[in-house]
LUMPAMI-526911 format. One record per residue (C-alpha): residue in one letter; residue number from 0; x negated, z, y negated; chain. Coordinates in Angstrom, 1 decimal. Example, Ala and Ser with C-alpha at 12.3 -4.5 7.8 and 13.67 -1.06 7.14 Angstrom:
% residues 2
ZALUM   res     n        x        z        y   chain
ZALUM     a     0    -12.3      7.8      4.5       A
ZALUM     s     1    -13.7      7.1      1.1       A
This chain:
% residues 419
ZALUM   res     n        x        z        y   chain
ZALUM     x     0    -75.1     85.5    -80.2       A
ZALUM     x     1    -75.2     89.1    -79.9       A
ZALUM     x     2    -71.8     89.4    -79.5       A
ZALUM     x     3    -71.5     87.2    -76.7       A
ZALUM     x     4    -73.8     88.8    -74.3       A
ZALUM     x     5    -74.5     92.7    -75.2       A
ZALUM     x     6    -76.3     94.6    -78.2       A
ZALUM     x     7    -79.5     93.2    -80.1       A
ZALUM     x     8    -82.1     94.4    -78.1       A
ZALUM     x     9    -85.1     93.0    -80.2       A
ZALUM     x    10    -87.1     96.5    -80.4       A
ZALUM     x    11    -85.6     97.8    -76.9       A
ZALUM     x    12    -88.3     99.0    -74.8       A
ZALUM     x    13    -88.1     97.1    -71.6       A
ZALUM     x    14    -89.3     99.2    -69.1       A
ZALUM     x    15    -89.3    103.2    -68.3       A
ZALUM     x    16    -93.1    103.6    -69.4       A
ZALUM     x    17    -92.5    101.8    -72.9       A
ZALUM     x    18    -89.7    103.9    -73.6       A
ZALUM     x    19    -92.0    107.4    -72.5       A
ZALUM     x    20    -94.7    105.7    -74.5       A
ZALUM     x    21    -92.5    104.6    -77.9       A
ZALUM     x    22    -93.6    107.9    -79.7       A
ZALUM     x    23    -97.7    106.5    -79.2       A
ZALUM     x    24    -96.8    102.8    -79.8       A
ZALUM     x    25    -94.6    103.5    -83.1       A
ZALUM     x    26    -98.1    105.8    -84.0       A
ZALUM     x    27    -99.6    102.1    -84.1       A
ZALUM     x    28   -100.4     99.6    -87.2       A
ZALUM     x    29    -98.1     96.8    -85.4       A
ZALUM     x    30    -94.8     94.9    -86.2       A
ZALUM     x    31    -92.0     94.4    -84.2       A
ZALUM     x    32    -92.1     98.3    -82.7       A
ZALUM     x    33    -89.5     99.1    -83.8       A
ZALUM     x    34    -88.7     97.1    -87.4       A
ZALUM     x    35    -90.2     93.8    -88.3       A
ZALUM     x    36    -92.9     95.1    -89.9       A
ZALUM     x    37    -95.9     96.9    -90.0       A
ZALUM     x    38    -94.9    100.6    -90.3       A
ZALUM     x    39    -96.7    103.0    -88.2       A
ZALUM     x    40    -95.1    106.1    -88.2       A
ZALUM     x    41    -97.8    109.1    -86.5       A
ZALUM     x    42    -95.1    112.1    -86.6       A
ZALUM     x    43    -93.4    111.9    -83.2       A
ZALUM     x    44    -96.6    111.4    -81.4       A
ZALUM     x    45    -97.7    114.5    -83.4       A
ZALUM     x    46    -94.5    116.8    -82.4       A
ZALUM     x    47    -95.5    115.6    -78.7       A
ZALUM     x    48    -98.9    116.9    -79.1       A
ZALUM     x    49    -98.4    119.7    -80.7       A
ZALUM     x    50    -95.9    120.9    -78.6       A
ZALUM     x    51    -98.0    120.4    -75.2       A
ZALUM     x    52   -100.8    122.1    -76.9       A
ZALUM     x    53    -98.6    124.9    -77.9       A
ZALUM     x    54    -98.0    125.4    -74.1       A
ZALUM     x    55   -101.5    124.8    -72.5       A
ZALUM     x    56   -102.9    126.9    -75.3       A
ZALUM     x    57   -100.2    129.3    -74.3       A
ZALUM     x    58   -101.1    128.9    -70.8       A
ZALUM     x    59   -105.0    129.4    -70.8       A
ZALUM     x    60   -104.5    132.4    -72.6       A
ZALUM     x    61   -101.8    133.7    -70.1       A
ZALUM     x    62    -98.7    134.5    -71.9       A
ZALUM     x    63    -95.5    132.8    -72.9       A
ZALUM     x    64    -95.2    130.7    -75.9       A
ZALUM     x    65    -91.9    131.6    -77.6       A
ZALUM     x    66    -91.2    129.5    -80.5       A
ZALUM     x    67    -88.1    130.8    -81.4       A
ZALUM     x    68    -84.7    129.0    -81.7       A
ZALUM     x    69    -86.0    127.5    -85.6       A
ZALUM     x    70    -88.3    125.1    -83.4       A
ZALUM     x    71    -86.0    124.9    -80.0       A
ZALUM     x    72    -82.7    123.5    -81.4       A
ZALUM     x    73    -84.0    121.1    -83.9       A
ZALUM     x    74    -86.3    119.4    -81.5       A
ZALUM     x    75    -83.5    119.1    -79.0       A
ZALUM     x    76    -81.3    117.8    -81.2       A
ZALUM     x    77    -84.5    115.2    -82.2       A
ZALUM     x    78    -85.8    114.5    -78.2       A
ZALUM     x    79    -81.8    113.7    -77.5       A
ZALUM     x    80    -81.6    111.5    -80.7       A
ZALUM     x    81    -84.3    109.9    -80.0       A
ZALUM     x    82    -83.3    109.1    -76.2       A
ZALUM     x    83    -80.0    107.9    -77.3       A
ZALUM     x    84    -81.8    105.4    -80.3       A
ZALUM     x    85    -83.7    103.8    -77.8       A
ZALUM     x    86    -81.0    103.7    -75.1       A
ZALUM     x    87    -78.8    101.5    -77.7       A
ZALUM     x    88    -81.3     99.1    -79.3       A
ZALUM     x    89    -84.3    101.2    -81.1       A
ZALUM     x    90    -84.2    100.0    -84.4       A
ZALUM     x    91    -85.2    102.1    -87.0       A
ZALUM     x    92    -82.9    101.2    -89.4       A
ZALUM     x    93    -80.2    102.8    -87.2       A
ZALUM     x    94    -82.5    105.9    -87.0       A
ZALUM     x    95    -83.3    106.5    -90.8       A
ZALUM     x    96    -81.3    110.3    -90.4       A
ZALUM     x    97    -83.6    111.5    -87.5       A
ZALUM     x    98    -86.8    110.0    -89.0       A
ZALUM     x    99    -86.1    112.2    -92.0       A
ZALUM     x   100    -85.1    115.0    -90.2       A
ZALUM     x   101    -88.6    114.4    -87.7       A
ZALUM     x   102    -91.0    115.5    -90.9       A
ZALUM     x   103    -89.0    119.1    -91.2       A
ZALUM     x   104    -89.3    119.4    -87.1       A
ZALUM     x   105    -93.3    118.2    -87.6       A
ZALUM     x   106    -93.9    121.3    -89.7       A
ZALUM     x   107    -91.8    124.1    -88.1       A
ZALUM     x   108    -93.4    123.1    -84.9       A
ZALUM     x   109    -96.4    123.5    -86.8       A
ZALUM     x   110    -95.8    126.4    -88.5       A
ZALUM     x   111    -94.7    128.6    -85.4       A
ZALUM     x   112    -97.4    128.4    -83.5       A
ZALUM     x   113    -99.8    130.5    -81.9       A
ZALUM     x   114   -102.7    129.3    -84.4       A
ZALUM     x   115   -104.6    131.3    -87.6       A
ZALUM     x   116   -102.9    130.5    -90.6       A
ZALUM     x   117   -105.7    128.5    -91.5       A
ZALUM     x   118   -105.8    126.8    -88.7       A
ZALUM     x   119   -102.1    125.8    -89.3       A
ZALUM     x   120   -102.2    124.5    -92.8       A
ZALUM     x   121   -105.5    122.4    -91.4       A
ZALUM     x   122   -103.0    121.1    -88.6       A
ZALUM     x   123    -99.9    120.5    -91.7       A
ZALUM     x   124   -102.8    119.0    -94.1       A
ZALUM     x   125   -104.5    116.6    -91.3       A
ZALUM     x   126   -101.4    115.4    -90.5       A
ZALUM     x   127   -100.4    114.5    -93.9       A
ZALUM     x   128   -103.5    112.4    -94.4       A
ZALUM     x   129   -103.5    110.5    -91.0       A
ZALUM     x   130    -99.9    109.5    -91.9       A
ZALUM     x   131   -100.6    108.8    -95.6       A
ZALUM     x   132   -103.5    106.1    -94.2       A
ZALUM     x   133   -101.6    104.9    -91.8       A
ZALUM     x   134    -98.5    104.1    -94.7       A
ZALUM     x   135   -101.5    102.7    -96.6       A
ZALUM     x   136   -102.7     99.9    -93.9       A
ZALUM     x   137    -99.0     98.5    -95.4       A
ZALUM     x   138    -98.1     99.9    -98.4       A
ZALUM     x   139    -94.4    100.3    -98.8       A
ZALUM     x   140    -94.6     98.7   -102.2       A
ZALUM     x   141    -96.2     95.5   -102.4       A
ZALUM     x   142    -94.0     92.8   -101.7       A
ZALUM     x   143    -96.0     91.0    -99.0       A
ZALUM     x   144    -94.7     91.7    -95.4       A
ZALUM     x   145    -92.4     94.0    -96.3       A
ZALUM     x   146    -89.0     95.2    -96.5       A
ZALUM     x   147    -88.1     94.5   -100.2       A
ZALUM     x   148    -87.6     91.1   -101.1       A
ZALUM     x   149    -87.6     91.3   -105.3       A
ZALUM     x   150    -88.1     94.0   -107.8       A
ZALUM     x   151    -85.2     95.4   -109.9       A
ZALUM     x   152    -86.6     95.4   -113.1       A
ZALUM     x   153    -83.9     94.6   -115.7       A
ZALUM     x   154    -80.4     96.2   -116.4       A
ZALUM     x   155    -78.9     93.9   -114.0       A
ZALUM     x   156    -80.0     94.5   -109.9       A
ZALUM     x   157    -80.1     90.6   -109.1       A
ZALUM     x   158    -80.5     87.8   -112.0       A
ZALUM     x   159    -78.1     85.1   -111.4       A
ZALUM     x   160    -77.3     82.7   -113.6       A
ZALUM     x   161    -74.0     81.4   -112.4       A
ZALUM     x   162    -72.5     79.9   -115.3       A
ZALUM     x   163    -69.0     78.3   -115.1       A
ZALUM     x   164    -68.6     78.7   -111.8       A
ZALUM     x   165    -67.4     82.3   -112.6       A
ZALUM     x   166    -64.0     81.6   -113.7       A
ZALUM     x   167    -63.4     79.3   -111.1       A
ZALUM     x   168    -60.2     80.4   -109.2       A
ZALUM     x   169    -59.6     79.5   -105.6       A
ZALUM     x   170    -62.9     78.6   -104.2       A
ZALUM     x   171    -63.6     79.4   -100.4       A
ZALUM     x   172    -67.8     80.1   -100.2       A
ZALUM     x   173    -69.4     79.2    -97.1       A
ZALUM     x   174    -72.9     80.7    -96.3       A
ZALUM     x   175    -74.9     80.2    -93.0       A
ZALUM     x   176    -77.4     83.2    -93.6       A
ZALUM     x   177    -78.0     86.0    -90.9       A
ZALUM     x   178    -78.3     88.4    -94.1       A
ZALUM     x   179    -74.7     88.5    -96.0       A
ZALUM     x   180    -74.8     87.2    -99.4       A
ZALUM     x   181    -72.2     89.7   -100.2       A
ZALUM     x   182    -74.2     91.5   -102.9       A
ZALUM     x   183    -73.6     88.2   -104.9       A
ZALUM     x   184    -70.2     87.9   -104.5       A
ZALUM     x   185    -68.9     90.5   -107.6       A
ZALUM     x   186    -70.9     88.0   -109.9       A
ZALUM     x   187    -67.9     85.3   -109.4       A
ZALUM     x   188    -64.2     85.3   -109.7       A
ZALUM     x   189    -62.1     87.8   -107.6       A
ZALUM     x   190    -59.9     85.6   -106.5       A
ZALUM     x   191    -62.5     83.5   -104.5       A
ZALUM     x   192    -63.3     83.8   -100.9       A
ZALUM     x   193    -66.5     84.3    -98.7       A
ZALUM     x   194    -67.0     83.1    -95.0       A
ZALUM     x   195    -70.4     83.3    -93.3       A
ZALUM     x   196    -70.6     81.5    -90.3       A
ZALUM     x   197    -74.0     82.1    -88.9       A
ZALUM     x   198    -72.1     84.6    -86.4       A
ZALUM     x   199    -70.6     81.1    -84.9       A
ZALUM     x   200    -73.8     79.5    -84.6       A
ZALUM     x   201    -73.8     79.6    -80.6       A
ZALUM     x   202    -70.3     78.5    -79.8       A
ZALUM     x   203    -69.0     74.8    -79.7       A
ZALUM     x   204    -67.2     76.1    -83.0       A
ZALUM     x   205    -64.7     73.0    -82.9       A
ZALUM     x   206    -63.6     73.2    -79.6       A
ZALUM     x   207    -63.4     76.9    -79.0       A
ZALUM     x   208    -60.6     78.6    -77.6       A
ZALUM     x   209    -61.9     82.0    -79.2       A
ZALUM     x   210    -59.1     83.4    -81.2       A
ZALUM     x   211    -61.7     84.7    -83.6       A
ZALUM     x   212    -63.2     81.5    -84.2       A
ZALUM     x   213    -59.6     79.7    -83.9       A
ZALUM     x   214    -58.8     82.1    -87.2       A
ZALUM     x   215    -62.2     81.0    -88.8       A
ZALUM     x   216    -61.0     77.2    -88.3       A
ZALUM     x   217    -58.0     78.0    -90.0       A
ZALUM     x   218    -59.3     79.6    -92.6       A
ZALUM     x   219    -61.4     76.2    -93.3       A
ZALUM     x   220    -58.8     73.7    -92.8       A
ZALUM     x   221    -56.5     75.7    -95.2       A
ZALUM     x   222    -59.0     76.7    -97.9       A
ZALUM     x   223    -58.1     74.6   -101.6       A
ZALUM     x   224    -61.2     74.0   -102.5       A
ZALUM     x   225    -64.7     74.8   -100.0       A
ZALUM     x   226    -67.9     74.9   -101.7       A
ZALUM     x   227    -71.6     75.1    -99.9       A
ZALUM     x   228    -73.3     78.1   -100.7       A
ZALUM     x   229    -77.0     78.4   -100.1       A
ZALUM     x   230    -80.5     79.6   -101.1       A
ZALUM     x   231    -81.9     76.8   -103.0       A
ZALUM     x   232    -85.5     75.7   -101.8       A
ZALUM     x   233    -87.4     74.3   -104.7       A
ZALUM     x   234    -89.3     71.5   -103.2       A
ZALUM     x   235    -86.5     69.7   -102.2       A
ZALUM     x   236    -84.7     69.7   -105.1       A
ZALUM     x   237    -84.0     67.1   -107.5       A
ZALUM     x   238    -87.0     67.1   -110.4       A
ZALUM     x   239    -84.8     67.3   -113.1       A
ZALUM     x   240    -80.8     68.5   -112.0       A
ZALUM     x   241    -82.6     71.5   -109.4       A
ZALUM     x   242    -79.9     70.3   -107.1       A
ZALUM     x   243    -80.8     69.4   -103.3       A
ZALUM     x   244    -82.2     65.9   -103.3       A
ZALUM     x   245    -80.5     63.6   -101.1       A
ZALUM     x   246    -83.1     64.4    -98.0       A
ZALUM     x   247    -82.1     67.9    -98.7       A
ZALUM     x   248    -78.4     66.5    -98.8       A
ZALUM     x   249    -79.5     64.9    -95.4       A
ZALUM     x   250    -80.7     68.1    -93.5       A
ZALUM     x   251    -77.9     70.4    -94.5       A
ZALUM     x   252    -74.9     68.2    -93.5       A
ZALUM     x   253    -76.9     67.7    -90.0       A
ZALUM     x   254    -76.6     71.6    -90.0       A
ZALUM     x   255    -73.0     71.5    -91.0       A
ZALUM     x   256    -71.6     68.6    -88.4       A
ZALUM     x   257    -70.9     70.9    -86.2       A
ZALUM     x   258    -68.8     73.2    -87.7       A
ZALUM     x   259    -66.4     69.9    -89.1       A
ZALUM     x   260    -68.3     70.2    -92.8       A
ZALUM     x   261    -70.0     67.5    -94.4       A
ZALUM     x   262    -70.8     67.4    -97.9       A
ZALUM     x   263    -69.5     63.8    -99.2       A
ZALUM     x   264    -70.6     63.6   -102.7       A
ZALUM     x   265    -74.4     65.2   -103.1       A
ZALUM     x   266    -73.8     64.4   -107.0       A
ZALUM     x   267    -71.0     67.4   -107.4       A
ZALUM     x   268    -74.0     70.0   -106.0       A
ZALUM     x   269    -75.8     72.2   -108.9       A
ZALUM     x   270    -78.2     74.5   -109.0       A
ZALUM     x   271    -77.3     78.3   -110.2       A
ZALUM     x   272    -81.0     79.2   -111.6       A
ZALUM     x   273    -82.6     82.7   -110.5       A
ZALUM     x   274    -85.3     84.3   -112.3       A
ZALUM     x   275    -85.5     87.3   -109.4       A
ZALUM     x   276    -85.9     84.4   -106.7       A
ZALUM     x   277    -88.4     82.3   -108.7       A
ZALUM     x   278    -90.7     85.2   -108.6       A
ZALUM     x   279    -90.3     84.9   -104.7       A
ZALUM     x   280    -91.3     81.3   -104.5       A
ZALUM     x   281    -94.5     80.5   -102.2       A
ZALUM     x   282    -96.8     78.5   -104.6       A
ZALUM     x   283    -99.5     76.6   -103.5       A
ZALUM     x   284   -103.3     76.8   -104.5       A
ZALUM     x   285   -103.3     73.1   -105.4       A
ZALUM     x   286    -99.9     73.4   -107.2       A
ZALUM     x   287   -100.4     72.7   -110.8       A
ZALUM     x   288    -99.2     74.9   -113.9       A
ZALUM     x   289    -96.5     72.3   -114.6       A
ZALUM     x   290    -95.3     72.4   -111.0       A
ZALUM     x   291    -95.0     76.0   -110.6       A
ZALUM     x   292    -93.0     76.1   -114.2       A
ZALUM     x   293    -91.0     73.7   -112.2       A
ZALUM     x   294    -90.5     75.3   -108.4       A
ZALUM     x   295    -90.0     79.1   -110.3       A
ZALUM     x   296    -87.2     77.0   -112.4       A
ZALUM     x   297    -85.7     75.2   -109.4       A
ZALUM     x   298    -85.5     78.6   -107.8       A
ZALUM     x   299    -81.5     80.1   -107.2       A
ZALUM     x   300    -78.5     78.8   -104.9       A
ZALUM     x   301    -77.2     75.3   -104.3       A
ZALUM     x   302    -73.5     74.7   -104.7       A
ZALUM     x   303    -72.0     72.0   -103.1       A
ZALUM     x   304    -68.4     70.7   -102.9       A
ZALUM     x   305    -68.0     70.1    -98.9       A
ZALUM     x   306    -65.0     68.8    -96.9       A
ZALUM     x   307    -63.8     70.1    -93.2       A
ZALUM     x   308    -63.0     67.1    -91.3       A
ZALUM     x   309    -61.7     67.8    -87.6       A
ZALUM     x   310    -62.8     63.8    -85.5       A
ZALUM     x   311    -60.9     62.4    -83.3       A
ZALUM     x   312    -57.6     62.6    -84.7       A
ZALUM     x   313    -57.4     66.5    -84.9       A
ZALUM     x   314    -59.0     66.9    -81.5       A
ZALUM     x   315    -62.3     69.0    -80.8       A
ZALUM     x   316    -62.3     67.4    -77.5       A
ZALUM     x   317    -65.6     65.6    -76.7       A
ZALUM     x   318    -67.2     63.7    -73.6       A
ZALUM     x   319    -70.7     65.8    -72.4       A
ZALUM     x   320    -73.3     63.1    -71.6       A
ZALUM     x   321    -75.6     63.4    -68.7       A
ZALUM     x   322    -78.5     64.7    -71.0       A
ZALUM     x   323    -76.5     67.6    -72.1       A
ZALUM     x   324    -75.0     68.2    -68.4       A
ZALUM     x   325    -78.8     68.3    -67.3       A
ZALUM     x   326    -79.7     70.8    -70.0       A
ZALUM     x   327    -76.7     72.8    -69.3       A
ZALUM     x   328    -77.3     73.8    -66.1       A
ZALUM     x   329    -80.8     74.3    -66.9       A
ZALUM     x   330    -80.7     77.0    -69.7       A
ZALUM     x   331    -77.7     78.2    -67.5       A
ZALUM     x   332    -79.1     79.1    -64.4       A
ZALUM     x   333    -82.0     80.8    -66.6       A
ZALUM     x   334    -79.1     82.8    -68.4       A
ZALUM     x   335    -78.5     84.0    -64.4       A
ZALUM     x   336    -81.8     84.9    -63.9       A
ZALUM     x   337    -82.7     86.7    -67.1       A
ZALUM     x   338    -79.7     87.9    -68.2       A
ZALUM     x   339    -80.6     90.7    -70.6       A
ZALUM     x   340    -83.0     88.4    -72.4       A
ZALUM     x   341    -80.9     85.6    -72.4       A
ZALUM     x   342    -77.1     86.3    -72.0       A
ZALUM     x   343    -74.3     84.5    -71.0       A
ZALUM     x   344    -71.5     83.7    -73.0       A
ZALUM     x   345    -72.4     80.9    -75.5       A
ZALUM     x   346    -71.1     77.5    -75.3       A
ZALUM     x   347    -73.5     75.3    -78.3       A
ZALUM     x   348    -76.4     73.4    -76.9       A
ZALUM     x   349    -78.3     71.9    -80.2       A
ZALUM     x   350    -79.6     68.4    -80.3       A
ZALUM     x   351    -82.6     68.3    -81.2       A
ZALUM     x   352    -85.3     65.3    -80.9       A
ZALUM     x   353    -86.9     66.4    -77.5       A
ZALUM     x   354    -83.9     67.5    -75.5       A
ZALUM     x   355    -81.2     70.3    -76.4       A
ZALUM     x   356    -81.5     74.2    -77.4       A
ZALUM     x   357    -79.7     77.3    -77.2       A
ZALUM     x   358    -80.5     80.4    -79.5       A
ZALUM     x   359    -80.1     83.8    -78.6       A
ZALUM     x   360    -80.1     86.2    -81.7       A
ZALUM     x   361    -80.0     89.3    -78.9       A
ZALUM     x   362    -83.4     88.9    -78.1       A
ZALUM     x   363    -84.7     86.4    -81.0       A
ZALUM     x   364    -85.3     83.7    -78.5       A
ZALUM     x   365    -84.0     79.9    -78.0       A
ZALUM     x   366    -84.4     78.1    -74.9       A
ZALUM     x   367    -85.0     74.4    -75.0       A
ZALUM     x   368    -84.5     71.7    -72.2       A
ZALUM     x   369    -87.2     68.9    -72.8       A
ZALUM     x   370    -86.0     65.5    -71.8       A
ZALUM     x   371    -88.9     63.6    -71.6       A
ZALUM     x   372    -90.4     66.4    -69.1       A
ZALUM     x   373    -87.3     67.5    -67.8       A
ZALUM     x   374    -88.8     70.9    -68.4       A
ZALUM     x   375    -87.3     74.0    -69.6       A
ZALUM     x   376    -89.4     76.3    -72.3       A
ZALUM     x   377    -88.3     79.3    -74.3       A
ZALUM     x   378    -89.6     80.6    -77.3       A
ZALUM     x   379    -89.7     83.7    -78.5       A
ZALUM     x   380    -89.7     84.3    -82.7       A
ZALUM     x   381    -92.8     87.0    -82.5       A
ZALUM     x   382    -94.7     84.2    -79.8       A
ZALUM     x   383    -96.8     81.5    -81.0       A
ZALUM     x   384    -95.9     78.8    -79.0       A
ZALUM     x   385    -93.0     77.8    -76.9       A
ZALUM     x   386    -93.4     78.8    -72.9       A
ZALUM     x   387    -93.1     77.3    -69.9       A
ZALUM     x   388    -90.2     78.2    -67.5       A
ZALUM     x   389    -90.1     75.9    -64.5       A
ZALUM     x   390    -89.5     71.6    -64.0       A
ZALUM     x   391    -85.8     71.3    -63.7       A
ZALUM     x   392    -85.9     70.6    -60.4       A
ZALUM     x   393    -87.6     73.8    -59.1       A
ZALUM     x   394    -86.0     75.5    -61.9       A
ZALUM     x   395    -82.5     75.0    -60.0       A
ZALUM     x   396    -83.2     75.9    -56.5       A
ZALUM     x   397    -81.6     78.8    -55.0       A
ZALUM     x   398    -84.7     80.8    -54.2       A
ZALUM     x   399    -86.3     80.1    -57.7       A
ZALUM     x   400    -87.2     83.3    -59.1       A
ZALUM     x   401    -89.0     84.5    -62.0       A
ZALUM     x   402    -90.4     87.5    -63.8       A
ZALUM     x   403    -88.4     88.3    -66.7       A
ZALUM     x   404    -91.1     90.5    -68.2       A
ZALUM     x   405    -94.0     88.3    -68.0       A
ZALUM     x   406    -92.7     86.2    -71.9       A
ZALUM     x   407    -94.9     86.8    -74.2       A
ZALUM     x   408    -93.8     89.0    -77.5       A
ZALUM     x   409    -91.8     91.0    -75.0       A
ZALUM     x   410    -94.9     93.0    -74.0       A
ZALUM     x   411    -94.1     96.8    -76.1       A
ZALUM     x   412    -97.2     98.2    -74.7       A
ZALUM     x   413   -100.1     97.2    -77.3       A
ZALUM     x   414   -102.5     96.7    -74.6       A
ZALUM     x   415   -100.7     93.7    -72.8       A
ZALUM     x   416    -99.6     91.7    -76.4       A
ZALUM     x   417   -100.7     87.9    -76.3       A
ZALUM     x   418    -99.8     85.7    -78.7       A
C-alpha cells in the first residue's frame, strides 16, 4: 500500500541521470515514462535545445543572448515545476497545468531568438510536425492502449441498466477496484453507501489495530444490508441469468475471506446489463456470432448479497504457521534492503498455491516466497517474468546485499529496458 510506506513512485526516476535525462526519455514512443502508456511528448526536450542553441549561437558570434523577461520567468517557473513533479512522483497526470503551459514556453523561446524570421517559423513549424508524428505512433483516440476506456455517445455519459436496484434504500456497496466506481454511484438511491476496500488490500484487515481500518470494520459489521459490487466478466457468467457462475462464486469469496465477506447464497447475485461495457469486451477470433451476442449481453456489474462474518467467536486472532513465519521474514528482510521499492508497513501475506505474496502498489511490484524452492522472487507489473532474489537462506544473512536497481522494468533509461 502506498500509504504504508511513502508516495507512488511508479514513474520516479531512480537515479540522478534519469531525472537530467526525463526531458529526452518522455521525447520517446515508450510506456510507463511517465503515464502508462505510449505518449511521447518532444516539447521539453525541444525548450532544452533551443535554449542551449540560443546560447552557443550567442556565443560563437560573441555577444550576449538577452531573451528578455517574456522567455526568463516562464521557463523558471517551468524548470522549477518540473523539478518539483519529478521530486514527488512524476506522473503526468499530476502535471497536466505545466504540460499546457510547456507549448506557450516552446514558442516564446522560439520566437525570441536570435534567428531570421523565417528561420523561426521553420523552427515553430518543424516542431509542430515532429510532435504531431510522434502523437500519431498512438493516437489519442482509438481506444486500444489508451487512456479512454468507452465512448460517450448517447445523452447519458455511462449506460447502466440498474433496474430495481435503484429504489433500494439502505444498501452498503462494497467494491475492491483501484479506480473508484464513484461515477456510478448517482445512478442508485441516495440513501445507499459505498466502501472500496482495495486501499486495505495489504493489511491483515481483521486483525488490525489501525484506527482507520478498525472504522472500516465497523462500518461492515453495522451496515443493514452489504451487497458485492463488481465488474461483471462475461465468460464466467451464468449462460442465461449473466450472473457469476458458481466458479465465479468460487474465486470472489476466496478474494473476500479475508476481509470477513463471503457471499452465502450465489442465487440472490444479478447482473446490471451495460451496453458501454459490452463494447469493451475482448472477443475472440474463434468466438461465434451467437457468443459474442451473448459476452456483449453478459457485459455490466455483478451484484451480490454478501455477509461479514468475524471467526473465532468475534476474534481476529489467528496462529501464523511455520510456512508463513518463513515467508515473513523473507519478504521482510527484502523490505530492509530495498526499502523505497518495497516499503515497510504492511502486514497481509497472500496464500497463494506456491508459497505466500505481498503487493506493493508504491512501486507496482509483489514479492512472493516459493515454498517448494524456498526462494524469494519479485515481480514487477511492466516485467515479464517473476525475478530471482536470493534462496532463503542466503537471502537472510547479515552481509547479504543486493542491487536495488538491477529489477527489470525499473530501468528509465531506454537503452538498459529488458523485458
Amino acid at each position: 500500500m502506498a500509504a504504508a510506506g511513502g508516495h507512488m513512485i511508479r514513474f520516479s526516476p531512480d537515479g540522478f541521470a534519469e531525472a537530467i535525462l526525463r526531458p529526452v526519455i518522455m521525447a520517446l514512443p515508450q510506456g510507463w515514462v511517465y503515464t502508462e502508456i505510449m505518449a511521447p511528448d518532444l516539447r521539453f526536450l525541444a525548450i532544452v535545445v533551443f535554449v542551449v542553441a540560443g546560447f552557443l549561437t550567442c556565443f560563437a558570434r560573441r555577444r550576449m543572448w538577452s531573451p528578455g523577461r517574456s522567455v526568463i520567468v516562464p521557463l523558471a517557473c517551468l524548470s522549477l515545476a518540473f523539478g518539483l513533479w519529478l521530486s514527488t512522483g512524476g506522473n503526468g497526470r499530476y502535471f497536466m497545468t505545466f504540460m499546457v503551459f510547456a507549448g506557450p514556453v516552446l514558442a516564446t523561446v522560439i520566437y525570441r531568438s536570435t534567428y531570421t524570421k523565417a528561420m523561426r517559423i521553420t523552427m515553430l513549424v518543424l516542431t509542430c510536425s515532429l510532435q504531431m508524428g510522434a502523437v500519431a505512433v498512438n493516437s489519442p483516440w482509438r481506444p486500444f492502449d489508451s487512456l479512454e476506456w468507452s465512448r460517450w455517445r448517447g445523452h447519458d455519459y455511462f449506460d447502466l441498466d440498474v433496474g430495481d436496484a435503484r429504489g433500494h434504500r439502505g444498501v452498503t456497496y462494497v467494491t475492491f477496484t483501484g479506480q473508484s466506481q464513484a461515477f456510478l454511484a448517482s445512478k442508485f438511491h441516495p440513501d445507499s453507501s459505498w466502501l472500496n476496500l482495495s486501499w486495505f488490500d495489504g493489511h491483515d484487515f481483521l486483525a488490525s489495530q489501525d484506527h482507520v481500518v478498525a472504522g472500516m470494520r465497523a462500518r461492515l459489521s453495522g451496515a443493514r444490508r452489504l451487497r458485492i459490487f463488481l465488474q461483471a466478466q462475461p465468460r464466467q457468467a451464468h449462460p442465461v441469468t449473466g450472473a457469476p457462475d458458481n466458479q465465479a462464486v468460487h474465486a470472489i469469496n476466496g478474494y473476500l475471506e479475508p476481509f470477513g465477506l463471503v457471499i452465502r447464497e450465489p442465487g440472490r447475485c444479478s447482473l446490471l446489463k451495460s451496453k458501454t461495457l459490452g463494447e469493451t469486451v475482448m472477443i475472440s477470433t474463434s468466438d461465434t456470432p451467437a457468443e459474442i451476442a451473448r459476452l456483449r449481453g453478459s457485459a455490466g456489474y455483478w451484484l451480490c448479497d454478501a455477509s461479514y462474518e468475524v471467526r473465532l467467536n468475534g476474534s481476529a486472532a489467528s496462529v501464523t504457521s511455520t510456512e508463513e513465519a518463513r515467508a515473513r521474514r523473507a519478504i521482510e528482510r527484502l523490505e530492509s534492503l530495498c526499502p523505497r521499492l518495497f516499503p515497510s508497513g504492511q502486514y497481509a501475506l497472500k496464500k497463494n498455491g506456491y508459497g505466500y505474496t505481498r503487493g506493493y502498489s508504491a512501486s507496482d511490484s509483489s514479492a512472493t516466497f516459493v515454498l517448494s524452492e524456498s526462494m524469494l522472487y519479485v515481480k514487477f507489473l511492466r516485467a515479464l517474468n517473476p525475478q530471482p532474489v536470493a534462496p532463503e537462506r542466503e537471502l537472510l544473512r547479515k552481509d547479504f546485499k543486493i542491487d536495488c536497481g538491477r529489477f527489470v522494468s525499473r530501468e528509465g533509461l531506454p537503452w538498459l529496458r529488458q523485458l
